[in-house]
N, C-alpha and C positions, 0 to 999 in steps of 0.2 A: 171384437169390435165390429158393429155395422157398417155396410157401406156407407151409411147415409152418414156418422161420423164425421164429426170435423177432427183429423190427423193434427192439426196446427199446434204447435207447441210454445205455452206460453211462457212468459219473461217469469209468472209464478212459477212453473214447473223447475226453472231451472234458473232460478235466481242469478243474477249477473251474465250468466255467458248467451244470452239470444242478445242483451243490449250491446255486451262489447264486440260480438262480428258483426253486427249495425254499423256500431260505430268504427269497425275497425272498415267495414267497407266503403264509410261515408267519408275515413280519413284518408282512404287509397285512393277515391274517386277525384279528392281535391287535390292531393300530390302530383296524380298523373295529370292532372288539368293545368300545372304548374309547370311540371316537366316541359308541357307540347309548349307553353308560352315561352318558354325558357329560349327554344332555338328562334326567335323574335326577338330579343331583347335583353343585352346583358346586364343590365339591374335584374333582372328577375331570375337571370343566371347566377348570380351571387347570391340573388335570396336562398335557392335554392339549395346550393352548396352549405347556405347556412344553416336550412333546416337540416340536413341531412348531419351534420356534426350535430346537432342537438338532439337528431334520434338517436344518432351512436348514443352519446350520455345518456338520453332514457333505456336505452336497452341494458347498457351495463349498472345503471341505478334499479331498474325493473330484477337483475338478479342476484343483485348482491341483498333487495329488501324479501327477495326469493329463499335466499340461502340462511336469511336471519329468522328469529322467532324462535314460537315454541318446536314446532313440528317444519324444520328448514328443509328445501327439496332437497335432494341428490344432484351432486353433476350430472350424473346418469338420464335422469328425469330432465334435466335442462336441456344437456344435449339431445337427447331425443325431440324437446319441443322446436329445437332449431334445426332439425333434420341433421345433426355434427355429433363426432365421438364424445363421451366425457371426458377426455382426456382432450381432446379442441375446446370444450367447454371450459374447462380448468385452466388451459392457458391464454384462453385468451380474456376470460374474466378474474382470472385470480387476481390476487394480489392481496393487498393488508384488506381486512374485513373478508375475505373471500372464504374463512374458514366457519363450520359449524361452530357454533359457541363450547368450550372445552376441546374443541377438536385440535389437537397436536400435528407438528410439522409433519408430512410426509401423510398422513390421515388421511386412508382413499375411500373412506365414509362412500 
């Protein structure tokens, strides 16, 4: 590749994942904006609280719709994406549905 090159890597190249750390940075930018309001004002301190349970739920809804399908990830794979063992993965998202489809009790898939 030439200097003159433009490096920039588009949202074609890689379909989905340049929009979602966009948006994943546009969605941290507004959280922490919430945060700093929060020590001002306890309504906005319970809002807060309240988002934060609703991410817990999108996180464990985000791996259990992870762990389903044709081609379901690994704990393994999970836990790595949240920096935690599979076996941290495994307990703290298991539970009913938490298993590969056919996968049997005790199945360390």
């Amino acid at each position: 590749m030439s200097s003159g090159q433009d490096n920039t890597v588009t949202a074609e190249e890689t379909p989905g994942k340049v929009e979602d750390e966009a948006y994943i940075l546009f969605a941290s930018r507004i959280l922490k904006g919430l945060g700093r309001r929060a020590g001002r004002n306890l309504s906005t301190l319970n809002a807060l609280d309240t988002l934060g349970r609703e991410l817990a739920e999108l996180l464990t809804e985000a791996v259990h719709t992870l762990r389903s399908g044709d081609e379901p990830a690994s704990w393994a794979d999970i836990g790595f994406a949240l920096g935690i063992t599979r076996q941290a993965a495994q307990q703290r998202f298991g539970g009913e549905g938490s298993r590969r489809p056919g996968g049997q009790p005790g199945d360390l898939r």
